[in-house]
C-alpha positions in Angstrom: -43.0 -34.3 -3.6 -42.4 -31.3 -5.4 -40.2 -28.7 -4.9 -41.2 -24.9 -4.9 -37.1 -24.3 -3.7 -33.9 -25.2 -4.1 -32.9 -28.5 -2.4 -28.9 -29.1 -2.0 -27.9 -32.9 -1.3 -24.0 -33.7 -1.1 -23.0 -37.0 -2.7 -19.9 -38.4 -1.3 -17.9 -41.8 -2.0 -16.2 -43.7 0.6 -14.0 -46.2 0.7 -14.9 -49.8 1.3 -12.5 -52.6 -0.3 -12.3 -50.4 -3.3 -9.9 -47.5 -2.0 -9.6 -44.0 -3.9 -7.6 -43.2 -6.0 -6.0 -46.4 -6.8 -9.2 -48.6 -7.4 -11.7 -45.7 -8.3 -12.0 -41.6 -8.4 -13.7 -40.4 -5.1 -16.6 -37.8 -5.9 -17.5 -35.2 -2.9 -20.3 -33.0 -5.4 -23.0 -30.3 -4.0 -26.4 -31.2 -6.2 -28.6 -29.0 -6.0 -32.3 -29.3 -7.3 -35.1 -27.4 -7.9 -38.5 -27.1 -9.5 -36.8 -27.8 -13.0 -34.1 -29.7 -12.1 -35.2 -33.8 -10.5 -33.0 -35.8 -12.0 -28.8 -35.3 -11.4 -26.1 -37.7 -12.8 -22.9 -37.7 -12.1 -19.9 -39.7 -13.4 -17.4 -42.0 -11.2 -15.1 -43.3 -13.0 -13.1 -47.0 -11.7 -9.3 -47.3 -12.4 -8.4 -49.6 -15.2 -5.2 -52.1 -13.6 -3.1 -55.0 -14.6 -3.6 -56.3 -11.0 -5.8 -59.6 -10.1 -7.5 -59.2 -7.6 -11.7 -60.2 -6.2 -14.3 -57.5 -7.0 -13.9 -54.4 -4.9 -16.7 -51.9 -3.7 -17.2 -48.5 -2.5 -20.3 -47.1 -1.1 -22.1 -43.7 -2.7 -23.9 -41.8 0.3 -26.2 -38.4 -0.1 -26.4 -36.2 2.8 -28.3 -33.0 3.4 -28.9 -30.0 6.2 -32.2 -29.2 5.0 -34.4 -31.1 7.4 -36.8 -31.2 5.4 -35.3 -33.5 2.5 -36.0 -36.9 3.4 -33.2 -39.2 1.6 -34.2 -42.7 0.5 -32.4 -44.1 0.3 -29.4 -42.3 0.9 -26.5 -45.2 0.1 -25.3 -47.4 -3.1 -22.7 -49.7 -3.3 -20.8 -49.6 -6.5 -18.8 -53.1 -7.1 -15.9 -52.6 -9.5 -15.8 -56.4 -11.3 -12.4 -57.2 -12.1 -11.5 -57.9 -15.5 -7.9 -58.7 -15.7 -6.6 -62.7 -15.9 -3.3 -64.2 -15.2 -2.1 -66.9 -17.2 -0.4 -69.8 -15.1 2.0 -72.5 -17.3 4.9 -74.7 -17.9 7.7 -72.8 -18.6 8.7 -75.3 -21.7 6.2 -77.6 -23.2 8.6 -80.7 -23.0 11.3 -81.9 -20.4 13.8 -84.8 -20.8 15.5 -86.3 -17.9 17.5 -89.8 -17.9 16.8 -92.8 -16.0 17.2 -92.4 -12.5 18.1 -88.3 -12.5 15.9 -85.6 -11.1 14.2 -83.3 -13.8 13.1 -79.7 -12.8 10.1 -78.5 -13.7 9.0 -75.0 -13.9 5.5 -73.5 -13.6 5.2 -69.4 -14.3 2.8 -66.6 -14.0 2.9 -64.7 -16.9 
């Protein structure tokens, strides 16, 4: 359609796994649009950790009073891939034990 007034949609994040502010900035942002104006992006920016952990999401939802703004759809999922790694290893590359005795080995996360 076209629009001959202003239109204002609120975006909004909410928390799904991913959970502001640790994981990801939440956005709460009035858009408005007009006869000029069809096209509105915003930034969300995902926090950058040392942690491993499985891909976390959080869901992006538009909402409006104006009943006559049809929104469609009015959700996205965001999924934040992780991209941190863990290394798991001996803690020495060679162990000597004598006939007979027990050796310890150790294995670390580093």
């Amino acid at each position: 359609g076209t629009l001959e007034r202003e239109a204002i949609v609120i975006l909004s994040s909410i928390n799904d796994d991913a959970v502001a502010p640790g994981d990801y900035d939440a956005i709460t942002e009035v858009l408005i649009f007009s006869a000029s104006v069809n096209r509105i992006c915003r930034n969300v920016s995902s926090v950058d950790d040392d942690i491993l952990e499985e891909d976390e999401d959080f869901t992006l939802t538009l909402n409006t009073t104006d009943g006559s703004v049809n929104l469609n759809p009015d959700e996205a999922s965001v999924i934040i891939t992780d991209d941190d790694r863990v290394t798991i290893g001996f803690e020495q590359t060679t162990y000597t034990v004598e006939e007979g005795l027990v050796v310890e080995v150790c294995v670390l996360v580093t």
